[in-house]
TIMARVO-791998 format. One record per residue (C-alpha): residue in one letter; x, y, z. Coordinates in steps of 0.5 Angstrom, whole numbers, plus 500, padded with zeros to 3 digits. Example, Ala and Ser with C-alpha at 12.3 -4.5 7.8 and 13.67 -1.06 7.14 Angstrom:
% TIMARVO-791998
a525491516;s527498514;
END
This chain:
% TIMARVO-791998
x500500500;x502507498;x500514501;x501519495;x498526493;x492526489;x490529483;x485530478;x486524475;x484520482;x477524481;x473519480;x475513484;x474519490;x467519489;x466512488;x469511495;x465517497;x459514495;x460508497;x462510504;x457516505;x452513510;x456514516;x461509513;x456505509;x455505502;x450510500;x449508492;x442506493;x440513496;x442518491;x440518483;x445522482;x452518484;x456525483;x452530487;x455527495;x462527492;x460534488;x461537496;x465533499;x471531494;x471536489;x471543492;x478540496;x482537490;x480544486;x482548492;x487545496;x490541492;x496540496;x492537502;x490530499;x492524499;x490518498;x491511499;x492506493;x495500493;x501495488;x496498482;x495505484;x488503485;x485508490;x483505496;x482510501;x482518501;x484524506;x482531504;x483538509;x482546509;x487550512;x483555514;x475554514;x472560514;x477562508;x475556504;x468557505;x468564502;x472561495;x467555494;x461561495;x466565490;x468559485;x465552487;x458552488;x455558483;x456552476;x453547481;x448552483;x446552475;x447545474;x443542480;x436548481;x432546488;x427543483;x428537480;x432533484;x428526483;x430520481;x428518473;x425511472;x431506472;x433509479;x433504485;x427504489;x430508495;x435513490;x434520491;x431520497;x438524499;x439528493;x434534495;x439534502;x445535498;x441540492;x439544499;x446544502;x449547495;x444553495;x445553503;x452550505;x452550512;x458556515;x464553521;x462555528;x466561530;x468559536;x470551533;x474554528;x478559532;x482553536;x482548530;x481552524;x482546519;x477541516;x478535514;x474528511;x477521510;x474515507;x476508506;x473502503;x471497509;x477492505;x482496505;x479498513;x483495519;x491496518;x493502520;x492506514;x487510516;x492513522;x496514516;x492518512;x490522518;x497523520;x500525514;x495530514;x496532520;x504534518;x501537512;x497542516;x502543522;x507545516;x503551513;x501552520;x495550523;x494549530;x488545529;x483541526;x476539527;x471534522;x464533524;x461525525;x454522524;x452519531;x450514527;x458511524;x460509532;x466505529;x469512525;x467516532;x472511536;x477512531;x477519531;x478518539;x484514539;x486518533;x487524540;x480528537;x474530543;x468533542;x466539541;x459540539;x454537538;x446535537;x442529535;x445528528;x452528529;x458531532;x463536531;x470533534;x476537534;x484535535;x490541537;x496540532;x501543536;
END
């Protein structure tokens, strides 16, 4: 296994694996008829902005396994995506018309319209969150490629990344739902935050 920078070309294996993994850890394919629009917020936006702060796991093929992406600083790539990022999307994906067509699984859109609203009306950083850990970051592994440490590693060659421009935290937020993910990011040196009944927000100093 390797950990190497991504690039454009590794696009489409993340948002495979952001799909497959995209329902607190479990694949999310069945509940989206579009199988771009998750990766469109999650993925895309990070290789486009920050390109210097993802990596991914591939293994003896360079087939891509697993992925961490960052933001040094949140609230500034928050006012680049509302600049360059979400306008396109925007137009491409209007608050009408975010059904499934006909060959759809019987559950697939159901999730569109969450995204299609968060497109038009992504959620900001909470101040006091990104005061002490103004850095985000998501990280995903097929359930495969699970289990050896290479999570840990792809999180702590983010957080070098990080450290070394200069950051002195990072925060990632959690369904309630994924436990396992949850653990990890504690075993991981992160503690909680904030907090509701959907999820929390977790953070982890860098210095």
């Amino acid at each position: 296994m390797t950990i190497r920078p991504a690039g454009a070309a590794d696009r489409a294996a993340l948002d495979d694996i952001c799909l497959r993994t995209g329902d607190a850890g479990r694949d999310a394919s069945a509940l989206y008829a579009d199988p771009r629009l998750l990766a469109e917020v999650y993925v895309g936006p990070y290789l486009a902005l920050e390109p210097d702060l993802a990596f991914v796991l591939t293994d003896d093929h360079d087939v891509v396994g697993g992925y961490v992406l960052g933001a040094r600083d949140t609230a500034d790539f928050e006012r680049r995506c509302e600049d360059s990022w979400w306008p396109p999307l925007r137009a491409r994906y209007p608050l009408a018309g975010t059904t499934g067509g006909a060959d759809a699984a019987p559950d697939a859109g159901r999730a569109d319209a969450g995204i299609v609203r968060m497109l038009h009306s992504p959620p900001r950083a909470d101040p006091a969150v990104v005061a002490l850990y103004p850095s985000h970051l998501h990280v995903d592994l097929l359930p495969a490629w699970q289990g050896g440490g290479w999570g840990r590693r792809l999180l702590e060659t983010l957080f070098t990344a990080l450290a070394d421009v200069g950051s002195p935290g990072v925060h990632l937020g959690v369904s309630r739902r994924n436990e396992h993910a949850i653990g990890f990011y504690r075993r991981m040196g992160f503690v909680e935050l904030t907090g509701d009944d959907g999820g929390l927000t977790l953070g982890r100093p860098l210095t």
